[in-house]
C-alpha positions as CSV (number, residue, x, y, z in Angstrom):
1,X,-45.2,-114.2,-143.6
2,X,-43.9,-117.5,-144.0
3,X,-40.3,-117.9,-145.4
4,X,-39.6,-121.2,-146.5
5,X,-36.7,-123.2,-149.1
6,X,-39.6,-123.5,-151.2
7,X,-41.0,-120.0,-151.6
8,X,-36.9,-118.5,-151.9
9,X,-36.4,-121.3,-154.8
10,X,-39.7,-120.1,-156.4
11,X,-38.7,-116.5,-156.0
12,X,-34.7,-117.4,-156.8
13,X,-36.1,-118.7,-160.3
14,X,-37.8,-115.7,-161.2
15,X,-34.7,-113.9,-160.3
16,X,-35.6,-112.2,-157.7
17,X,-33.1,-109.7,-155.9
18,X,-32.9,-110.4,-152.3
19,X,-30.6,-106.9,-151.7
20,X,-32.1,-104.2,-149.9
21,X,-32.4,-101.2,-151.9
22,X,-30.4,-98.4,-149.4
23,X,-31.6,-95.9,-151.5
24,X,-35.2,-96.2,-151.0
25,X,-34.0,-96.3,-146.8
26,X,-32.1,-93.3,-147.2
27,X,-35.2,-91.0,-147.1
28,X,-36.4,-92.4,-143.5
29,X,-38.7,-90.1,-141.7
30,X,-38.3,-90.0,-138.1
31,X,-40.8,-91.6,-135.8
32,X,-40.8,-88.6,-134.1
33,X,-41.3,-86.5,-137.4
34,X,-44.0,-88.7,-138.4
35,X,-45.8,-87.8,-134.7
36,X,-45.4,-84.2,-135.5
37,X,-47.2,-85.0,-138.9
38,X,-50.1,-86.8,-137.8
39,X,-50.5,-83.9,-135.0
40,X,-50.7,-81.6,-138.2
41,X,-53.2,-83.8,-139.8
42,X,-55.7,-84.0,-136.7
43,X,-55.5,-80.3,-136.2
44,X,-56.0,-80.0,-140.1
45,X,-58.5,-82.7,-140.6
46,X,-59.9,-83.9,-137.4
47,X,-59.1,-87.0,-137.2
48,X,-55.8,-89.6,-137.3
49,X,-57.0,-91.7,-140.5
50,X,-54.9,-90.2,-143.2
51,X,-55.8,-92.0,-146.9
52,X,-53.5,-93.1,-149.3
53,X,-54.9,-90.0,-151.4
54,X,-54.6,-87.1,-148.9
55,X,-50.9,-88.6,-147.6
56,X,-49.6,-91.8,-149.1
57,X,-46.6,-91.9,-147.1
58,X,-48.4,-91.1,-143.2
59,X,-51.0,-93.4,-144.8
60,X,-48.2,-95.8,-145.1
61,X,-46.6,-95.3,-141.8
62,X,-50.2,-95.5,-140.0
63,X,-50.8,-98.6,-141.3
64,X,-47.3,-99.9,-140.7
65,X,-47.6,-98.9,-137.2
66,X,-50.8,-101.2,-136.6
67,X,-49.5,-103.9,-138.2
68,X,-46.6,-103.5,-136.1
69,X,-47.9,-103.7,-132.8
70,X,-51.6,-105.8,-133.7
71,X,-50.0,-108.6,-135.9
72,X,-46.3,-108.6,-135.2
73,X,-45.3,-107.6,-138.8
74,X,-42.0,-105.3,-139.7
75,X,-40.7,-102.8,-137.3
76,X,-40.6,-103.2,-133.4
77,X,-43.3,-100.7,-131.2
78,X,-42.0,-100.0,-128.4
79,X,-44.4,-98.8,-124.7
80,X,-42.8,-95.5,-125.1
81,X,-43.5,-95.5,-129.1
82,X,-47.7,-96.7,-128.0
83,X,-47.7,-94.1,-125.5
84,X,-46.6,-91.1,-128.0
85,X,-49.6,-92.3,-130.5
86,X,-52.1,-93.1,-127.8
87,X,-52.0,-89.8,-126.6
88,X,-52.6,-88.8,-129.9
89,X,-55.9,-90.1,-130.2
90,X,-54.6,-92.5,-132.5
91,X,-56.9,-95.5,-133.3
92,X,-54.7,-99.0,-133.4
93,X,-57.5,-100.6,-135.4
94,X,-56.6,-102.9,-138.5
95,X,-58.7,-102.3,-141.8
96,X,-59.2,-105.7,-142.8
97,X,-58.5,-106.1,-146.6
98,X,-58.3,-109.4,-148.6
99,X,-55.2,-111.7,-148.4
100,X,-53.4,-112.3,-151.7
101,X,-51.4,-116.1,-150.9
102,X,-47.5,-116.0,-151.5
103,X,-49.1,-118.3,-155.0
104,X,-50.9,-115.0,-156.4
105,X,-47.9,-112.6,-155.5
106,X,-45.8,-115.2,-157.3
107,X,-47.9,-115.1,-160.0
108,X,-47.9,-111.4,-159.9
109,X,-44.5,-111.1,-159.6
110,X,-44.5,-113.0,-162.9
111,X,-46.4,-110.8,-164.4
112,X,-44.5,-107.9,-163.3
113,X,-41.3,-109.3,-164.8
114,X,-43.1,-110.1,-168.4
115,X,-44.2,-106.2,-168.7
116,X,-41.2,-104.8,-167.3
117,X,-38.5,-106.8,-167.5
118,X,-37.0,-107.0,-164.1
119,X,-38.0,-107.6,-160.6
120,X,-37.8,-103.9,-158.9
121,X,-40.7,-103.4,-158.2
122,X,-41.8,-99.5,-158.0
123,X,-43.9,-98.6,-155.3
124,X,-45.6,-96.3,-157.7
125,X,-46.4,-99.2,-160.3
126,X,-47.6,-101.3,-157.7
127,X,-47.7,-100.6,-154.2
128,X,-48.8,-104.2,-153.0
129,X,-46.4,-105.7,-154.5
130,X,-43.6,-103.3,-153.7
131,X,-44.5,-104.3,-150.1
132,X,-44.7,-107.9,-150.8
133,X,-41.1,-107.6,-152.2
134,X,-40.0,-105.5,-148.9
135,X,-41.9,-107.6,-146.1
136,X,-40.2,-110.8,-147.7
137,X,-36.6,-109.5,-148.1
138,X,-36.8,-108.2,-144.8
139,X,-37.9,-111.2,-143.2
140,X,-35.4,-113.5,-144.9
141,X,-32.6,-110.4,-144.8
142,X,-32.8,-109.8,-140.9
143,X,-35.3,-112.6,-139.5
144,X,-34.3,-111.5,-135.9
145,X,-35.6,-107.9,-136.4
146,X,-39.1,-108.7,-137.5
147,X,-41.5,-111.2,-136.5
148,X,-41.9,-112.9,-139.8
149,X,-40.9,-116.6,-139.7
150,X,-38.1,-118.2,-142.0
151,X,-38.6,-121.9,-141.9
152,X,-38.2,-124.5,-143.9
153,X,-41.1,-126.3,-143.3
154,X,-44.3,-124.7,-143.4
């Protein structure tokens, strides 16, 4: 995700808070943890493709985990990290969905403000844009720990 003086004055006028919430973090599940899980979900269900209704949060980190190591997006994978999941079974396949342009979740985020008031955004009123709202603070909070580009040109 692009990070441009543009995008940050367009969120900046909506009044959007560029802290990380270290309350949300505090919960952080292991990697390790989350290998045990999905262990317990193949021998329970056969197979390593949790949905967001049967585990939203292994759903989550399955997801996160692709988009780690196929597109370059939020947390690091390291060989030793691959290696755990591989001999899992576990299938590194992206499930393409549409893509939403930093316009619409501006535009969203707008909306979001208008109903509720504020910018803190719940995961559970909108887990898209709660995500949108992490990826982009973490890539303009800690640019050298993701792969997300701050510019400011685009």
């Amino acid at each position: 995700m692009l990070v441009n003086e543009e995008r940050v004055a367009s969120l900046n006028a909506l009044g959007f808070d560029w802290a990380v919430k270290q309350s949300k973090r505090a919960s952080v599940i292991s990697f390790e943890q989350r290998v045990e899980n999905l262990r317990d979900f193949k021998l329970k269900h056969g197979h390593l493709n949790p949905n967001k209704k049967e585990d939203p949060s292994l759903y989550s980190f399955c997801n996160n985990m692709r988009n780690a190591r196929n597109r370059g997006v939020g947390m690091k994978v390291t060989e030793t990290r691959i290696a755990s999941l591989d001999a899992l079974g576990f299938d590194w396949t992206i499930k393409e969905k549409s893509v939403v342009s930093f316009e619409q979740r501006l535009e969203d985020l707008k909306a979001y403000k208008l109903k509720h008031g504020h910018l803190n955004v719940k995961r559970d009123d909108d887990p898209s844009l709660y995500n949108f709202c992490t990826n982009i603070r973490d890539a303009r909070n800690n640019p050298s720990g993701t792969k997300m580009k701050s510019q400011k040109n685009e």
